[in-house]
C-alpha positions in Angstrom: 28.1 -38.1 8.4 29.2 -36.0 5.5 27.9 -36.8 2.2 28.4 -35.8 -1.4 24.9 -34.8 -3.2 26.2 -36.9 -6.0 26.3 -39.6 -3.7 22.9 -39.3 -2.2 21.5 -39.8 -5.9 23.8 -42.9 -6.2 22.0 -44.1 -3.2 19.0 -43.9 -4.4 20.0 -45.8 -8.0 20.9 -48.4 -6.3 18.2 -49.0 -4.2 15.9 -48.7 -7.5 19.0 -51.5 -8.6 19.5 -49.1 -11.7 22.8 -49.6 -13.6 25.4 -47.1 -14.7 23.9 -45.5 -17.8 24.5 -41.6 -17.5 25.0 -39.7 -20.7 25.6 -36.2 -20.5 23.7 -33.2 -18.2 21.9 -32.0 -21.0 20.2 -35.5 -22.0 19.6 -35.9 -18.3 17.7 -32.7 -18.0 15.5 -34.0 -20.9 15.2 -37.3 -18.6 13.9 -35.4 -16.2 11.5 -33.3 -18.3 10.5 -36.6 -19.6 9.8 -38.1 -16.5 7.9 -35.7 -14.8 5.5 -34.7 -18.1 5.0 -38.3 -18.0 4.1 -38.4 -14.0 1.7 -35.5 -14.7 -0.4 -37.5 -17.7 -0.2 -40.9 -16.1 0.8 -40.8 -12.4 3.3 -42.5 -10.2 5.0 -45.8 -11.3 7.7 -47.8 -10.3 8.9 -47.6 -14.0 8.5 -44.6 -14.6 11.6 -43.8 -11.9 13.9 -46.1 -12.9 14.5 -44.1 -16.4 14.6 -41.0 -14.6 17.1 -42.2 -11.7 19.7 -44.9 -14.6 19.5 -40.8 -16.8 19.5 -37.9 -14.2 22.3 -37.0 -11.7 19.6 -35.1 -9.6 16.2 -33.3 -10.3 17.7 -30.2 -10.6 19.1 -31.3 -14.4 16.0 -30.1 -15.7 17.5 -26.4 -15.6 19.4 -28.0 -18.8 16.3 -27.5 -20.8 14.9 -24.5 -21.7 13.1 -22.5 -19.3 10.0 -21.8 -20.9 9.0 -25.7 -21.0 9.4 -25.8 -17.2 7.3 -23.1 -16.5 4.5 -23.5 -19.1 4.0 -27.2 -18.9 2.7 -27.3 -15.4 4.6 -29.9 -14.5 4.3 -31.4 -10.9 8.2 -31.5 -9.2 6.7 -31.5 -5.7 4.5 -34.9 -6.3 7.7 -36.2 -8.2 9.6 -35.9 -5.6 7.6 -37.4 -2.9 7.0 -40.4 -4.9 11.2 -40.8 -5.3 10.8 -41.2 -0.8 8.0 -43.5 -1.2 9.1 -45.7 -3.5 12.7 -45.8 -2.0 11.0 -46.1 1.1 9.1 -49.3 0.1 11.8 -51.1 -1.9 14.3 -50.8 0.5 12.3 -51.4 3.5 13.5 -48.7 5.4 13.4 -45.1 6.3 15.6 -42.7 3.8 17.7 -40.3 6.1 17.0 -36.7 6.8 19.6 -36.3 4.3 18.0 -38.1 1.5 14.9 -36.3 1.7 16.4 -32.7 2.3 18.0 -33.8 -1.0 15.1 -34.6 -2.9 12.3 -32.4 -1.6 14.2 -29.1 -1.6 15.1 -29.4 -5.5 11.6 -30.6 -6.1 10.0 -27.3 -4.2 12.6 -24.9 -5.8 11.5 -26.6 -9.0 8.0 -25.7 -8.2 9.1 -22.4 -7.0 10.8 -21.6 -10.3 7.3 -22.4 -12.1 5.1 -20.5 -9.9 7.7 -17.5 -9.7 8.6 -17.3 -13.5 5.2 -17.7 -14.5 4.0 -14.2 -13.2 5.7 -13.1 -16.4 4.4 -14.8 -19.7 5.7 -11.9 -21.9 9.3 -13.0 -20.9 10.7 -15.6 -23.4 12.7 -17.5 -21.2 14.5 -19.9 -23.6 18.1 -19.6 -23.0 21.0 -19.2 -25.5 22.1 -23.0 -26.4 25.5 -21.9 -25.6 25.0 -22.4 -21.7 25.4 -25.5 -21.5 29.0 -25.8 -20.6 28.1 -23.1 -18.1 25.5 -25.0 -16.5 27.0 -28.2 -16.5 30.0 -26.7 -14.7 27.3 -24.9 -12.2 25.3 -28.8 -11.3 28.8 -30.2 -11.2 29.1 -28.1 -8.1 25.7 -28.9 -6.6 27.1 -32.6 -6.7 30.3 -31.5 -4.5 28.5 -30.1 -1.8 28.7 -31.6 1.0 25.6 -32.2 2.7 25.2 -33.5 6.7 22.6 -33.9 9.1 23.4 -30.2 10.7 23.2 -28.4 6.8 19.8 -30.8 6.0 18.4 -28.6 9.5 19.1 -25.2 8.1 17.7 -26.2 5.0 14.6 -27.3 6.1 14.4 -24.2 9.0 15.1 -21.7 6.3 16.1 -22.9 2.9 16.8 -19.4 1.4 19.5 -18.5 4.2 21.4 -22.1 3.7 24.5 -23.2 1.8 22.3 -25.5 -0.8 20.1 -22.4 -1.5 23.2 -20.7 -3.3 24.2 -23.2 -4.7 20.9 -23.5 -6.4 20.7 -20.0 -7.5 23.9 -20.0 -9.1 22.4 -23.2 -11.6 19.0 -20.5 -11.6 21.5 -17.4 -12.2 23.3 -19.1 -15.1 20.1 -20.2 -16.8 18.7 -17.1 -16.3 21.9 -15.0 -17.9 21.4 -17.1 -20.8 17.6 -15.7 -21.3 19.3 -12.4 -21.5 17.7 -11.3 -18.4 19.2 -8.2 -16.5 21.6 -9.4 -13.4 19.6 -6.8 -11.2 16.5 -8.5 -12.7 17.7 -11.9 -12.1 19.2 -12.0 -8.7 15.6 -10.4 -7.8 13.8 -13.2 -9.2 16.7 -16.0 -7.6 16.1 -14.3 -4.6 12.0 -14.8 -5.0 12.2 -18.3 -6.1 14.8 -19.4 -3.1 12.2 -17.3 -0.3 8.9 -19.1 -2.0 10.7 -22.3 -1.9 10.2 -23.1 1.7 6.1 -23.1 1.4 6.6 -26.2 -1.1 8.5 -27.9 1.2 6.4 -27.4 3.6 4.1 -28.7 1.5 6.2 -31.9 0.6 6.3 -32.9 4.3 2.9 -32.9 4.5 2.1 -34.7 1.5 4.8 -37.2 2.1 3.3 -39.0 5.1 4.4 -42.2 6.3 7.4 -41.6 4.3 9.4 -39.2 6.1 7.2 -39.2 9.9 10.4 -40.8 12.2 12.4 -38.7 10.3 12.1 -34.9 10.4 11.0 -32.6 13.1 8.5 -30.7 13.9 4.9 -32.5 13.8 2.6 -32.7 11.4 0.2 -29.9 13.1 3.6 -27.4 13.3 3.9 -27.7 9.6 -0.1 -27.6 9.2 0.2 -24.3 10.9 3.3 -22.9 9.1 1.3 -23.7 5.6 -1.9 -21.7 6.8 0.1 -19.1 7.4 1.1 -18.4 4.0 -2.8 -19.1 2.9 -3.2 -16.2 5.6 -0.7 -14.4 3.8 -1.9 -15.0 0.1 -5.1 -13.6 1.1 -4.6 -10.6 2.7 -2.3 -9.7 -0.4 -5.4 -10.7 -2.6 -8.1 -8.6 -0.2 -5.9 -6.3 1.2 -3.0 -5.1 -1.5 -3.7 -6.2 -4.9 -7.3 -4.4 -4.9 -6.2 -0.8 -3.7 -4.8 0.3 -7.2 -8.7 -1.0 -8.9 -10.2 1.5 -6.2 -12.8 3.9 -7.9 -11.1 7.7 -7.8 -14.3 9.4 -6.1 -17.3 8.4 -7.8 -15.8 8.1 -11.3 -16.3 4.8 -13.2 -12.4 4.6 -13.5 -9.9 3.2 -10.5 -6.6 4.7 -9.5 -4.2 2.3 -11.5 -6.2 3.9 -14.7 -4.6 7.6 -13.9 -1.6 7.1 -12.0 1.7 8.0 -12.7 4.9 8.0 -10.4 5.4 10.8 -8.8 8.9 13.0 -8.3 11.2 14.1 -5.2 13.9 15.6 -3.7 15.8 14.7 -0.5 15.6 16.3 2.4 18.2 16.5 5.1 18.9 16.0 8.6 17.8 19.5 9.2 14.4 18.8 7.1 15.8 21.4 4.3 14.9 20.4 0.9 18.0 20.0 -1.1 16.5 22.1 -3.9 20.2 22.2 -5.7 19.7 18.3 -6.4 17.9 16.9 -9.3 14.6 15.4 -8.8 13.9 11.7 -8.2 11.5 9.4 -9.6 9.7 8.5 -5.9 8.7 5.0 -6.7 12.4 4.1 -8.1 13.8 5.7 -5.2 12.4 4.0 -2.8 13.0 0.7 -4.7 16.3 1.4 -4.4 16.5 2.1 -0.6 14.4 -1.2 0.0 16.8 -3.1 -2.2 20.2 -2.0 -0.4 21.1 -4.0 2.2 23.4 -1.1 3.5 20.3 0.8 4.0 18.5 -1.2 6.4 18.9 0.9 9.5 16.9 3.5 7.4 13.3 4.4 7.8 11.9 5.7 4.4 10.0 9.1 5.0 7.9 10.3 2.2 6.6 13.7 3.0 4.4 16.0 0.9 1.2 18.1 1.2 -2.6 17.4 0.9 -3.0 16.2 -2.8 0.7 15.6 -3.8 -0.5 12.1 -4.0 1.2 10.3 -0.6 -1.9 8.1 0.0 -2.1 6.4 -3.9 1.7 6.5 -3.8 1.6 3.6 -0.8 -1.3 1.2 -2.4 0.2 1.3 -5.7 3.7 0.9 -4.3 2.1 -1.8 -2.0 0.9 -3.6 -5.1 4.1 -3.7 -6.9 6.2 -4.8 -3.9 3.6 -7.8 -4.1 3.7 -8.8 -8.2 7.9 -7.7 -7.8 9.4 -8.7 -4.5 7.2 -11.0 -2.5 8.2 -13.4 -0.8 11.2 -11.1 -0.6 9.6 -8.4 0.9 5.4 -9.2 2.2 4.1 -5.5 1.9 1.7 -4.4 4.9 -0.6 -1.3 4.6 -1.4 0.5 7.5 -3.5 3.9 7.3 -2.9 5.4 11.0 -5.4 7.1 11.1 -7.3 2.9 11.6 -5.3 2.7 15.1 -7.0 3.6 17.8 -4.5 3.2 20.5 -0.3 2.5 20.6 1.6 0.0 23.1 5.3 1.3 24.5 7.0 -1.2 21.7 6.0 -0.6 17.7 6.2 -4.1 17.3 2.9 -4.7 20.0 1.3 -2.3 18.5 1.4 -3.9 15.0 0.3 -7.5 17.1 -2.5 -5.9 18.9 -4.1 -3.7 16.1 -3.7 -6.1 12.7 -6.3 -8.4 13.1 -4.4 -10.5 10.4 -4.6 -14.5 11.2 -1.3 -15.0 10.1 -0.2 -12.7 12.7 -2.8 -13.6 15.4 -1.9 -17.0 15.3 1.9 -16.6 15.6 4.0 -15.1 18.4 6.8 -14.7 16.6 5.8 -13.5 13.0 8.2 -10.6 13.2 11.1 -13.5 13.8 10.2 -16.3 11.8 12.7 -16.1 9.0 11.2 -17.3 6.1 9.0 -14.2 6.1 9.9 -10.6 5.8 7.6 -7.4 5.8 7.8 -4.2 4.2 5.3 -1.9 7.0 3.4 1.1 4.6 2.4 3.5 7.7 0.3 6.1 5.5 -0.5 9.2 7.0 1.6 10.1 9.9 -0.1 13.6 10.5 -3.4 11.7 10.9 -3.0 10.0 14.1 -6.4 9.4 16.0 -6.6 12.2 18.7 -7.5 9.3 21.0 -4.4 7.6 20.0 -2.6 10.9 20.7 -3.4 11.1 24.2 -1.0 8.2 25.5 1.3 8.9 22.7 2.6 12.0 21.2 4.1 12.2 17.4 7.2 12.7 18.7 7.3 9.3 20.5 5.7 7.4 18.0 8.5 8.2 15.5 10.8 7.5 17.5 9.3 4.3 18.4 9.3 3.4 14.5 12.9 4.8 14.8 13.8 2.1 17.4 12.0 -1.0 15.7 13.8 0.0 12.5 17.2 -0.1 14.2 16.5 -3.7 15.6 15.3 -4.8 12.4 19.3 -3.9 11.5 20.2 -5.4 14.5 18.7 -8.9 14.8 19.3 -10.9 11.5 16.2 -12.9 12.4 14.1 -9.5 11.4 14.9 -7.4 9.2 12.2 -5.6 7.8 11.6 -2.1 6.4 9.2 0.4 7.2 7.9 3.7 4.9 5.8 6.3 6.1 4.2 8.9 4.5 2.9 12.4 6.2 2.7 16.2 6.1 6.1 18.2 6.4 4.3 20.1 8.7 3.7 17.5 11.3 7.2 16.8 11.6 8.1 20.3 12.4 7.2 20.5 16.1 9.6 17.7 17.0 12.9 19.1 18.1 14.9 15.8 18.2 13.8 14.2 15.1 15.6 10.5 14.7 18.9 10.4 12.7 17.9 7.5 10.4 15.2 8.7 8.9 15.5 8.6 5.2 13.6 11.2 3.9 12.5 13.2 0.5 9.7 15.9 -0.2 7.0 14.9 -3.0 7.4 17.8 -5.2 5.3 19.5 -7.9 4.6 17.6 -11.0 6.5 19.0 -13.9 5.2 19.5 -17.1 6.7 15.8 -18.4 4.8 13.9 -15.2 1.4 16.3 -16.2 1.5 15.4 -20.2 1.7 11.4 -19.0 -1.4 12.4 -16.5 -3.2 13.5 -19.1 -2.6 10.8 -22.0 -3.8 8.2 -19.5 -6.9 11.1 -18.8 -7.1 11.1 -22.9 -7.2 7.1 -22.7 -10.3 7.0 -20.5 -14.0 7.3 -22.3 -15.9 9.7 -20.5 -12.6 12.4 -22.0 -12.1 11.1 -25.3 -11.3 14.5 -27.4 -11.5 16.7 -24.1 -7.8 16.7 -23.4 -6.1 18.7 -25.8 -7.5 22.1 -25.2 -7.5 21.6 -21.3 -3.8 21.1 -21.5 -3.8 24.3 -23.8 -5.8 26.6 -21.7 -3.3 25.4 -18.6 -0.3 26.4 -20.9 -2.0 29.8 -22.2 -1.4 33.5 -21.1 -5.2 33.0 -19.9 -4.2 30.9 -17.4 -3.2 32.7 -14.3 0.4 31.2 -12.8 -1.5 30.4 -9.5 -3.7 28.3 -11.5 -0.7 27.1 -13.2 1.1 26.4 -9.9 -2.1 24.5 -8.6 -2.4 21.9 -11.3 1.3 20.7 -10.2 -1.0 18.8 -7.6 -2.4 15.4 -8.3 -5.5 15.8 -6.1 -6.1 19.6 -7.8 -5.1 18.4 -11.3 -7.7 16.1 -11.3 -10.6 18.0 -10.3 -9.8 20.7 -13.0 -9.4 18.0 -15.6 -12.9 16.9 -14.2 -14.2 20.0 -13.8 -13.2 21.8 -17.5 -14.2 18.3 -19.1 -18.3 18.6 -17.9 -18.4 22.5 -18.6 -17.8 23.6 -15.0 -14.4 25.5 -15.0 -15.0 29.0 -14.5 -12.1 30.2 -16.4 -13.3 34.5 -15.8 -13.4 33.1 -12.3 -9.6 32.0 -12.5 -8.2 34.5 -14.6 -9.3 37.0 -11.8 -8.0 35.0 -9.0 -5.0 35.9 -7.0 -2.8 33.7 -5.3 -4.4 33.5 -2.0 -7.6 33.4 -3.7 -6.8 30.7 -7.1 -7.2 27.4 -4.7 -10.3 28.6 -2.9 -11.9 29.4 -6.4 -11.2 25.9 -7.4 -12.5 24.2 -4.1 -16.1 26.1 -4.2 -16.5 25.1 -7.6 -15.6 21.8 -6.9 -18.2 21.9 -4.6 -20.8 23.0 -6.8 -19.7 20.7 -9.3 -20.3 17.3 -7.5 -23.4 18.7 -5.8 -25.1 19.4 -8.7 -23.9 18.5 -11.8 -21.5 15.4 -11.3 -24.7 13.2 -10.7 -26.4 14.6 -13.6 -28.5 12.9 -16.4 -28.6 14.2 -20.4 -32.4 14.6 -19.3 -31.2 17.7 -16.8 -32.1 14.7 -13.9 -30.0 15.8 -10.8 -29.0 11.9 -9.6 -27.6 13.7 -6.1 -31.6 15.7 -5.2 -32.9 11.8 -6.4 -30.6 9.4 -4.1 -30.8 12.1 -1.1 -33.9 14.0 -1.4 -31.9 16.9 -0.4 -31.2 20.0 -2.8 -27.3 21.2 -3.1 -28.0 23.8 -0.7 -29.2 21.6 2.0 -26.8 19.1 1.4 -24.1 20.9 1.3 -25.4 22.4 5.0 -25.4 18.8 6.2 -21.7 18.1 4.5 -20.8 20.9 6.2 -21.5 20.2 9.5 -19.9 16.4 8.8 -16.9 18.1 8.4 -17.3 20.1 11.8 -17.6 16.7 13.6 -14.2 15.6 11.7 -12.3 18.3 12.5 -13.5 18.4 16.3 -12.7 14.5 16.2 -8.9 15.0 15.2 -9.1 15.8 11.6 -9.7 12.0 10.3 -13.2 10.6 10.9 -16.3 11.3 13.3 -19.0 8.9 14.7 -22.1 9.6 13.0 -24.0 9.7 16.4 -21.4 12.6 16.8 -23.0 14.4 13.6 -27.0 13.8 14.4 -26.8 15.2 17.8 -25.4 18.6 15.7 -28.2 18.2 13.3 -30.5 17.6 16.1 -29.2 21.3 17.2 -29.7 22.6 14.2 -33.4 22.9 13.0 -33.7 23.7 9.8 -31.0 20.9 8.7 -33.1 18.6 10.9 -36.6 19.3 9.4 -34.4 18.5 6.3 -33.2 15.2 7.5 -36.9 14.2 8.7 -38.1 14.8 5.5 -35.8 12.8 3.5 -36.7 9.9 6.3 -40.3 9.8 4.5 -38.2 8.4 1.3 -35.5 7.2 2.1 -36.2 5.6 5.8 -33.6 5.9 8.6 -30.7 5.8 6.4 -31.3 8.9 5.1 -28.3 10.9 6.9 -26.2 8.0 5.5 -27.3 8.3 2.0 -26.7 12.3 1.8 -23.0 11.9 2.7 -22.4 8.8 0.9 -23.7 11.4 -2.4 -20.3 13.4 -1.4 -16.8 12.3 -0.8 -17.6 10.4 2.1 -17.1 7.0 2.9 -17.3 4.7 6.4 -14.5 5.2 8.2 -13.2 1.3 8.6 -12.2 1.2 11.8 -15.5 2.9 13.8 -18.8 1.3 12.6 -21.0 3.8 12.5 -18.4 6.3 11.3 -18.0 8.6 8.5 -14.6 10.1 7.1 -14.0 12.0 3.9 -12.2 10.8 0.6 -9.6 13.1 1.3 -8.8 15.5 4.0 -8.6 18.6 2.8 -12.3 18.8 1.3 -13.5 18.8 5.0 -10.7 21.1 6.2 -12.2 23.9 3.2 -15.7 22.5 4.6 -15.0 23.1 8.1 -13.3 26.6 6.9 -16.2 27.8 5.0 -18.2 27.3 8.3 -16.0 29.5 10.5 -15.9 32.2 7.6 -19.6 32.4 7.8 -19.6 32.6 11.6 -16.9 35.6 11.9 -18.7 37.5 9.2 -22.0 37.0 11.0 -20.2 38.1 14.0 -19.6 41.7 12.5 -23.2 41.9 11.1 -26.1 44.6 12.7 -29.6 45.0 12.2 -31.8 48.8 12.3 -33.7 48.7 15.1 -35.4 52.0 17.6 -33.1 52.4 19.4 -30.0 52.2 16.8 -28.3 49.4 15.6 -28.4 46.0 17.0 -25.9 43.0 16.8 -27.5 39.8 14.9 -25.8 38.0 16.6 -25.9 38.7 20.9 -22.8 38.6 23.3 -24.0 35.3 24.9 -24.5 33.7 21.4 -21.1 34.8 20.0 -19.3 33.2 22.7 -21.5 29.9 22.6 -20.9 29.3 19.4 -17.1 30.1 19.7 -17.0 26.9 22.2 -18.8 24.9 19.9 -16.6 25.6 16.5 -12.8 26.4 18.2 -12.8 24.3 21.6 -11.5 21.3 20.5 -7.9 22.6 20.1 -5.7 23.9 17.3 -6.6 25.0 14.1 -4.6 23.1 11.0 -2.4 25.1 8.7 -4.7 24.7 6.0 -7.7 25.9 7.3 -6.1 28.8 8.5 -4.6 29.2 4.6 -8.1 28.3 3.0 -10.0 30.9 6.3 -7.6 33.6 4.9 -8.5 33.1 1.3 -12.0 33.0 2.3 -11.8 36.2 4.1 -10.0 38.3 1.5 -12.4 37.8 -1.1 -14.5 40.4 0.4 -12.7 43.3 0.3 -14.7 45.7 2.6 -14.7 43.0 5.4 -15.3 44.6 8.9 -11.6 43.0 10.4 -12.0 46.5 13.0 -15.4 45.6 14.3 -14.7 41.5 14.8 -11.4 42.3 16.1 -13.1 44.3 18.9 -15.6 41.4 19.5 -13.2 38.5 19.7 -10.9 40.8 21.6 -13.6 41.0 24.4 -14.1 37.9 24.3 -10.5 36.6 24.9 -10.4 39.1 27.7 -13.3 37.3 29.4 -11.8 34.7 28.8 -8.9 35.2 30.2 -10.1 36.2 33.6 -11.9 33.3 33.9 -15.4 33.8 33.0 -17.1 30.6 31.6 -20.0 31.1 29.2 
């Protein structure tokens, strides 16, 4: 039975026996402002319909007044609504038609929708230009010509974004919205908000409707139950999950990510993974806003790929975060570190199901085809794959798997989701058959624009009031070597030399000497002698790091070391800290230092040494430790092998000539225990270099002979 929306809302005049009294849309819109301002001071009456119904040709008439009234009044549309069923319900003794309520719930949930949606942005004055009224009468004349039946009242209640009165809404929405001089890209973003968010509230009209609507519409009351915990589910892992990341403390500062960050620049790359160093560079975060928001670009997975520091890690939880103030329910953003999954299924998809212990995806087989939700998946740090994970899955498959579940997404309508990942070029090197749809640009060096915005947010923080100025002078002077230069184009670096020159610590002879193999290893030991002893410390010369640990900066910086050991041995991301005692426990000296601090501090002594670095528990091993970022364990875990191959060449006098400190059989243990777990990163072997050449009368002959042996061994066989 095919009905005219106009003629539902005649329907329900007469059964409320109201006469022909309609002036014009404008006035009816006010009748409906009226009605529902009234509702929300005094309730639900029986009179209070009747004006609404004999002055209104539909709910939706309420677009005719301005904008900003509708969103700041609070005014409740959903409990309006409901009571037009009930009291229809009651006067004519029988049950409205699916129809009838499609009609009158869905434009009192995208009413709601509008109020919750448009309210995320109080600076916006929504009032519209008077002159749309003609437009928008023109626009609600058409809602009254659709025709809707018992098949188009389905689609909208199984997905009221994707159906016919959807679009016709958003046109009323669009018109209003043109009026408030907002953007079209702007506005058909928020249209396309307001129409996704309008299926929880009617979802939530079904279930507050009752007796009013139960022989009528299908499924039960427990499906819909279940479909409006799901979105709780989903407001609360956006809440815990997404909106806290950018409020993060950077290290032990007392200021959060969101206080320093600025976007970040790009170039493509193409299929060949050459940087297209011709092209202009990109602002990253607009790029990829613009690949998420074509819908020719859906078969695309968007790559992000950069070095340690270049800022690929803050890049996805501030991204994250704005995909949830600007896009959601558009686009539900997911944040996925890795390195957290500890083992991969054949299919991305069951991978996602059996590692995200998220309820809303726990308790729903299908959350990757329900259509009223859509997921952009953040997959940060593709390089940092567990090595457990690695053993039943190797990078080349995994990205192929994200490959595949990006082409489906394309493929079935009833998906559709996106997917960015972020990793080191590097990684993506030793695959020979990358996938053809991967989307992909190179974070590149900030330019001098991107550092003088770093540094006015710096300037804006209290602990560097009047500190900035000369820093950004002495990176800009002759004094300032180009390596140095070149190294505070980094995120990660530029903020520990901002750090570092604004508490004294710089060691600018140090730098100005430095060459270019040389400048970053300069800059990671005296970051390291920064935090250990002076980051902690009080205006009274009180060293906060010797009181929390009981350790002094040597010794703690022993047992950081050996944390980043068990790291690297672990794959690079995290290590069990039963992993690191039983080193300590090898150790003697570092564990006489451990059972000292235990006389303080009690068992959690170990734990309370690394916590004074930048170390935190890895989340997904309890018991676990990982560092703040990777490449302060890599320099760690270099610094260790530097002083084992230089204590590899060194003798002592003895009778009977000169004697090797360190023995044959020793040697080759402690080769097993520092370079048996596999292959050595890029970047220790880079920082290992720098390490080496600062001693410039090295003995390279004598260890080359030693390891040479060694290998030789080795290589027949013999087993120390």
């Amino acid at each position: 039975m095919n009905k005219r929306l106009s003629q539902t809302w005649q329907k329900f005049r007469q059964s409320f026996s109201v006469g022909e009294t309609l002036t014009t849309t404008v006035e009816t819109g006010k009748a409906v402002l009226e009605a529902a301002n009234t509702f929300k001071e005094q309730g639900a009456s029986l009179e209070l319909l009747k004006p609404l119904l004999q002055n209104s040709s539909s709910l939706l008439d309420v677009l005719c007044s301005p904008l900003a009234q509708v969103v700041g009044a609070g005014l409740p549309f959903v409990p309006l609504g409901i009571a037009l069923l009930k009291y229809s319900r009651d006067i004519t003794k029988q049950d409205p038609s699916l129809e009838d309520c499609v009609f009158i719930v869905s434009q009192a949930a995208y009413l709601e929708s509008i109020k919750e949606i448009l309210s995320l942005y109080p600076s916006i004055n929504w009032d519209a230009d008077p002159n749309i009224k003609k437009t928008l009468t023109k626009q609600l004349q058409k809602l009254n010509d659709l025709e809707l039946d018992y098949e188009s009242a389905s689609n909208v209640i199984a997905c009221f974004h994707d159906s016919e009165l959807a679009k016709v809404f958003n046109q009323v929405l669009l018109a209003q919205l043109a009026a408030a001089n907002i953007p079209k890209a702007n506005a058909n973003i928020l249209t396309q908000r307001v129409a996704w968010n309008t299926h929880r509230y009617i979802i939530k009209a079904w279930i507050e409707s009752g007796d009013a609507i139960k022989n009528i519409i299908q499924p039960s009351f427990g499906d819909w139950q279940k479909e409006q915990q799901k979105f709780s589910s989903i407001d609360e892992y956006l809440k815990t999950h997404i909106s806290s990341k950018p409020l993060d403390l950077v290290f032990d500062e007392s200021f959060s990510f969101q206080d320093i960050y600025v976007p970040l620049k790009a170039k493509p790359v193409d299929k060949n993974g050459e940087i297209d160093q011709k092209s202009d560079s990109l602002d990253l975060e607009t790029w990829a806003k613009e690949n998420l928001l074509n819908p020719n670009n859906l078969e695309q997975v968007i790559f992000v790929q950069g070095g340690p520091g270049r800022g690929k890690s803050v890049f996805c939880r501030m991204f994250s975060d704005w995909v949830r103030q600007h896009l959601h329910p558009i686009w539900t953003p997911i944040l996925i570190r890795l390195r957290d999954l500890d083992s991969f299924e054949s299919r991305l998809e069951n991978t996602l199901e059996a590692e995200l212990k998220i309820s809303f995806i726990q308790s729903d087989k299908n959350w990757l085809t329900n259509k009223n939700t859509r997921f952009l998946f953040i997959l940060d740090g593709f390089d940092e794959l567990h090595i457990e994970a690695r053993t039943n899955l190797n990078l080349e498959a995994f990205i192929k798997q994200v490959s595949g579940f990006q082409q489906e997404c394309k493929s079935y309508r009833e998906m559709g989701h996106r997917v960015i990942i972020t990793g080191r070029s590097m990684s993506l090197q030793g695959i020979p058959h990358l996938p053809r749809n991967l989307e992909r640009v190179e974070i590149v060096e900030m330019d001098g624009q991107l550092q003088q915005k770093w540094l006015d947010k710096w300037e804006e923080l209290p602990a560097n009031k009047g500190k900035t100025a000369a820093f950004w002078q002495f990176l800009q002077s002759d004094k300032c070597p180009s390596e140095v230069t070149k190294l505070a184009q980094e995120p990660l670096l530029l903020y520990l030399l901002a750090a570092m020159y604004r508490d004294g610590k710089l060691a600018i002879d140090k730098l100005e000497q430095a060459s270019h193999s040389t400048a970053k290893i300069v800059i990671y030991q005296e970051a390291l002698n920064w935090v250990l002893t002076k980051q902690r410390s009080e205006a009274d010369g009180t060293n906060l790091n010797i009181e929390l640990t009981q350790q002094k900066p040597e010794d703690l910086k022993r047992i950081l070391t050996e944390a980043a050991v068990c790291v690297v041995q672990s794959g690079g991301e995290f290590a069990s800290m039963s992993m690191l005692e039983a080193r300590l426990q090898d150790d003697e000296t570092a564990k006489a230092l451990i059972e000292k601090a235990k006389e303080k501090l009690g068992n959690e002594a170990l734990k309370t040494a690394l916590a004074a670095f930048y170390i935190r528990p890895a989340d997904k091993q309890e018991g676990g430790v990982e560092f703040f970022h990777k490449s302060f364990g890599e320099f760690l875990f270099a610094e260790r092998l530097k002083t084992r191959l230089k204590a590899w060449t060194q003798y002592y006098e003895a009778e009977d000539g000169k004697q090797l400190i360190i023995p044959e059989a020793q040697m080759n243990w402690q080769i097993y225990d520092l370079l048996g777990f596999g292959r050595l990163t890029s970047e220790i072997v880079e920082y290992l270099m720098g390490l080496l050449t600062e001693s410039q009368d090295f003995p390279w002959e004598q260890l080359f002979k030693r390891l040479e042996k060694f290998y030789g061994n080795w290589c027949k066989g013999k087993i120390y």
